[in-house]
N, C-alpha and C positions, 0 to 999 in steps of 0.2 A: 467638639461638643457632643456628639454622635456617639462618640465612645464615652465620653463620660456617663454620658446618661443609662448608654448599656449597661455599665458596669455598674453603677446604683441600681437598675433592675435585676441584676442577678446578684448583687449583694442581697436586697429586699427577697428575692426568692428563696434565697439559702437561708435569712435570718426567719423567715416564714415554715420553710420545709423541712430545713437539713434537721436531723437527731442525729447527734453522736452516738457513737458503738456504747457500751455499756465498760467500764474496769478495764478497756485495750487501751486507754490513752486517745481514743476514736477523734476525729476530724473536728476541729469547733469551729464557729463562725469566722473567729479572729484570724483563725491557722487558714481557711480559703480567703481571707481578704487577704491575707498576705502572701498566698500563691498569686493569688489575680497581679498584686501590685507588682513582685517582683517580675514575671511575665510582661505587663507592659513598658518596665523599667528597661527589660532585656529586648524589647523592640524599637523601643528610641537609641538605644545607644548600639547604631549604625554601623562610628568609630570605631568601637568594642569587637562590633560582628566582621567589621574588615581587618582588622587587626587578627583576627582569630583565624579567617582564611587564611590570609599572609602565613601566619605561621604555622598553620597545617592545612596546605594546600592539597585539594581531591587529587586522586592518583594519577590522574591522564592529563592537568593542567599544562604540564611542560608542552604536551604536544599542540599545545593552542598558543603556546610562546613561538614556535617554527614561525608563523605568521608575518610575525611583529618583528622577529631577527634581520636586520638587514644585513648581516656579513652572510646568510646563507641564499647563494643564489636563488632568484626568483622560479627555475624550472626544478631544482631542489625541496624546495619549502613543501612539496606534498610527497614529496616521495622519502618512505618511510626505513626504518631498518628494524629487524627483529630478530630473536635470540631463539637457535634450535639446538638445542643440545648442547649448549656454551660457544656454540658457534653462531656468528653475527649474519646473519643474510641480506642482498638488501633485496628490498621489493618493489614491488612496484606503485607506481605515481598512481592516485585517486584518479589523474586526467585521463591514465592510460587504462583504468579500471573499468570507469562510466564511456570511454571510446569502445570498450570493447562489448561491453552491456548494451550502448547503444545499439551497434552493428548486430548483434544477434538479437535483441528485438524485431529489428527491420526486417533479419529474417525468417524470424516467426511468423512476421504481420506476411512477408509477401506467402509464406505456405498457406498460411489462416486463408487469405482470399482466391489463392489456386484452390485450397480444398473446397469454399464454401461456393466457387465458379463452378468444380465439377458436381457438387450437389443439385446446385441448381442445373445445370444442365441435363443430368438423373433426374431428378422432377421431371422436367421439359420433357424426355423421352418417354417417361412412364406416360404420363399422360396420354402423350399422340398415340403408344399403344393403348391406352383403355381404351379411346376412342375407335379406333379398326376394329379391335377385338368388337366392342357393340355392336359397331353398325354391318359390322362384314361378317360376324359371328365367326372368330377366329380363334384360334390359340395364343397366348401367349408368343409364343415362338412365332407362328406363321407373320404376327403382327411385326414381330420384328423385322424375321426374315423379309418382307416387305416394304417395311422402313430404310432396309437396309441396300436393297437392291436398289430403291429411288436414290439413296444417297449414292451410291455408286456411278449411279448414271449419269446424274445431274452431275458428282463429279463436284458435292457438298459436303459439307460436314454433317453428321447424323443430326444435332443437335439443329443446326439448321433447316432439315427435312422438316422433323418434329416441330418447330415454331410455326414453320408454314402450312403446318397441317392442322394447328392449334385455332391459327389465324383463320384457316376455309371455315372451319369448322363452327369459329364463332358468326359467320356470316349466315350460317346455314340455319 
């Protein structure tokens, strides 16, 4: 119903607005109601449009048939073969493709949070040095060199000194 009445509204629009070209044989009312019609003829008829696949099926279709093939082993069906130079190759399985994608994600993700560990731990240190340098009126360096000697002694991780200097510091 929905479409019918669409298309009475854009028929009424076209018998309203459309002007044909002038002496080219230009568009007339009749000639777009019988695109409109033929168009909706060519959407009902399904049969028509599946029969038209069948017999000229998209390029890659067969490789969505491997699926459906039960004569071709199940650890088969993704693993592919392909043409280099007239010469047949085979390749490899999508299973062993996304195995291998997976695994080098994982370790991106474990670099990703070694890198963004030692950042923050850089923060952590810069800090505890701003804070010596202020209040001890220090250098850059001496501030270190002093961070550095605690950690030694204590027999800590630098990063560790620095937290606990961060910590005094906020009590003070």
């Amino acid at each position: 119903m929905w479409f019918l009445t669409r298309d009475q509204r854009i028929i009424r629009v076209i018998d309203n607005q459309f002007v044909p070209l002038p002496e080219d044989g230009g568009l007339g009312t009749n000639h777009v109601f019988a695109l409109v019609a033929d168009a909706q003829s060519e959407l009902l008829d399904s049969e028509g449009l599946l029969d038209e696949l069948r017999a000229n099926p998209p390029a890659k279709a067969a490789l969505a048939g491997r699926i459906f093939d039960s004569s071709i082993p199940v650890e088969n069906v993704l693993r592919f073969q392909f043409q280099v130079g007239g010469e047949t190759l085979q390749g490899k399985s999508v299973i062993d493709v996304l195995d291998a994608q997976s695994r080098r994600l994982i370790s991106m993700e474990i670099e990703l949070s070694a890198a963004r560990r030692a950042l923050d731990d850089r923060k952590t240190i810069e800090r505890a040095k701003g804070i010596l340098m202020a209040r001890f009126n220090l250098t850059e360096h001496e501030a270190y060199e002093r961070m550095r000697t605690a950690s030694m002694e204590q027999n800590k991780r630098l990063v560790d000194v620095a937290e606990a200097m961060l910590t005094l510091a906020s009590f003070s």
